[in-house]
N, C-alpha and C positions, 0 to 999 in steps of 0.2 A: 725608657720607662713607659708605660702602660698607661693611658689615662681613663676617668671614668667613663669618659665619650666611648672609648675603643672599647672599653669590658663590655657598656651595656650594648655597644653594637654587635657586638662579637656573641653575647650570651640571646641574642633576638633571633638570630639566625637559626637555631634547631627549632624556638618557637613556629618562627615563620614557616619553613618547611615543613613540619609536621602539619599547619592547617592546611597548608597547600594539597598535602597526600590524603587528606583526609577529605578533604573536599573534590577531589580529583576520585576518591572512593564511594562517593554514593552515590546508592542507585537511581537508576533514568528513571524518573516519571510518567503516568503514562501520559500525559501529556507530548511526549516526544514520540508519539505512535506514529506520526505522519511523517516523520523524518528516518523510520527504517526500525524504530525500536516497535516492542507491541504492548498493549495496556495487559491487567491482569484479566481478563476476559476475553484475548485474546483477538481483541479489535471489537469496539463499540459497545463497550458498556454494560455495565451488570454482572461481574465475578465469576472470572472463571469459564464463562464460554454457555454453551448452550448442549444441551444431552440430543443423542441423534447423529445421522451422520449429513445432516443438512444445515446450513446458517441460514437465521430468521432474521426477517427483520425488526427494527422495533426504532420510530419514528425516524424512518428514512433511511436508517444506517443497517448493518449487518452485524448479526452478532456469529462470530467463529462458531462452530462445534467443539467441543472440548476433543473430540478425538482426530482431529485436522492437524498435518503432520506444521511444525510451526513456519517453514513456510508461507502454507498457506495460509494461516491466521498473519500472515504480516502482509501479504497481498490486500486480505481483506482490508488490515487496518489501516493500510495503504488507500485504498478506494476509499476508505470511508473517510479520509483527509480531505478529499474533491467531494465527495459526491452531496451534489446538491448545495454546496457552499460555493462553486464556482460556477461561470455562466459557460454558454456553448461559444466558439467562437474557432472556425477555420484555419488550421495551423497552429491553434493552441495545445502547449503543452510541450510545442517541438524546438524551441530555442532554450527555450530554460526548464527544468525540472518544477520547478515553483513560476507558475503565470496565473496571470488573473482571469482567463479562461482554458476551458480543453475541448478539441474535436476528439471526435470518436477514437483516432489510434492515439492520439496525446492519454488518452484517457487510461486507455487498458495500460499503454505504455507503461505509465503512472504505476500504477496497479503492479506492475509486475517487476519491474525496479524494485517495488518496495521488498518484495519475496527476492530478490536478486538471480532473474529469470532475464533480465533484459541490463545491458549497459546505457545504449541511449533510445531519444526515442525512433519510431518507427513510421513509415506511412502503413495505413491499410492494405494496402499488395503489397508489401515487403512479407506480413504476416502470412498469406497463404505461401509460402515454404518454411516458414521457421519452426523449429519445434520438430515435432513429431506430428505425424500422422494419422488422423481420425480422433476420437472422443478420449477426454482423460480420465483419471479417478476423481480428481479434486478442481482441474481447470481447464475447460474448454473454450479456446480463442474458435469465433466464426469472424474470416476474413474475406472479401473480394475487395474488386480495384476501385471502389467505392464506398463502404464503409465495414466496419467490424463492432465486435462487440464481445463478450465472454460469458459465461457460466461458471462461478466461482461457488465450490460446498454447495448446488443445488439452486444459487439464486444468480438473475441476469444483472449482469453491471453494462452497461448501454449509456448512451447520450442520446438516443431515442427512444418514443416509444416506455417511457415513465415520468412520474408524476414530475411539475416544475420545468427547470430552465436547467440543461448542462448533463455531466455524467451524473448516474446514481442507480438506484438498484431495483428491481422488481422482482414479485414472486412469479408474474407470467413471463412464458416464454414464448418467444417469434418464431413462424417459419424461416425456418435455415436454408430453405431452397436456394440456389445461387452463390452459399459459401463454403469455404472451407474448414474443414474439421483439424486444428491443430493443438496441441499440448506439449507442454514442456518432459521431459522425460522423465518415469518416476513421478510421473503426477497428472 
């Protein structure tokens, strides 16, 4: 015989499960931009991305192009998780995906993880061969055996050579003498 314990356990069960699946159904926030997903603006802020086929800045961060294949608006939104929020510091970036500093290849590394261009990170001479060869449409890694840095939609993501402490973005760009020209394929 059946008790009231066992019915109302028994009748909780499709309860429970239905909020589970429901809650397991909605959608990512853009708040999870920096862990691979990207906001509705396509990384940093302000709806939907920016008109053109270059990312602006606008206080500190990058805002995609609305016409950036999404990829590349997850790189960006990926940079703009670090940038400027974390300090500079040697070897940062290369133990863990998430550290409380980045060196230059931690940095791009970061960055391109997030577009899932990279699995782990990399030193800076690892990147002058990876990739392809010479300038790309949407992201240009400059690499030597001392430091790198990229060209993402038109603007520079560096750990030198911009405003503050750590990686982050500027609208100038450095002489590239003494690096190399690589991109990811298709991009």
């Amino acid at each position: 015989m059946r008790t009231k314990t066992h019915l109302a356990r028994r009748s909780a069960r499709p309860l429970a499960l239905a909020i589970a699946c429901a809650v397991i159904a909605l959608p990512a926030s853009p708040a999870l931009a920096g862990s691979g997903g990207i906001g509705p603006d396509g990384g940093g802020g302000g709806g939907g991305g920016v008109s053109g086929k270059n990312a602006k800045l606008h206080d500190g961060l990058a805002k995609a192009p609305r016409s950036a294949p999404t990829r590349v608006k997850k790189v960006i939104a990926a940079a703009n998780d670090i940038a400027k929020g974390k300090g500079y510091c040697m070897g940062g970036g290369h133990g863990s995906w998430h550290d409380n500093c980045y060196d230059c290849s931690g940095s791009i590394s970061y960055a391109l993880h997030g577009g899932d261009f990279v699995n782990s990170p990399m030193p800076s001479g690892s990147y002058m061969h990876w990739g392809r060869s010479h300038k790309g449409k949407w992201i240009t890694v400059y690499a030597n055996e001392g430091h790198m840095y990229a060209i993402i939609a038109g603007l520079r993501f560096d750990t030198s050579m911009t405003p503050g402490e750590g990686p982050g973005w500027s609208k100038n760009m450095r002489d590239n003498g003494g690096f190399r020209e690589r991109h990811p394929r298709h991009f």
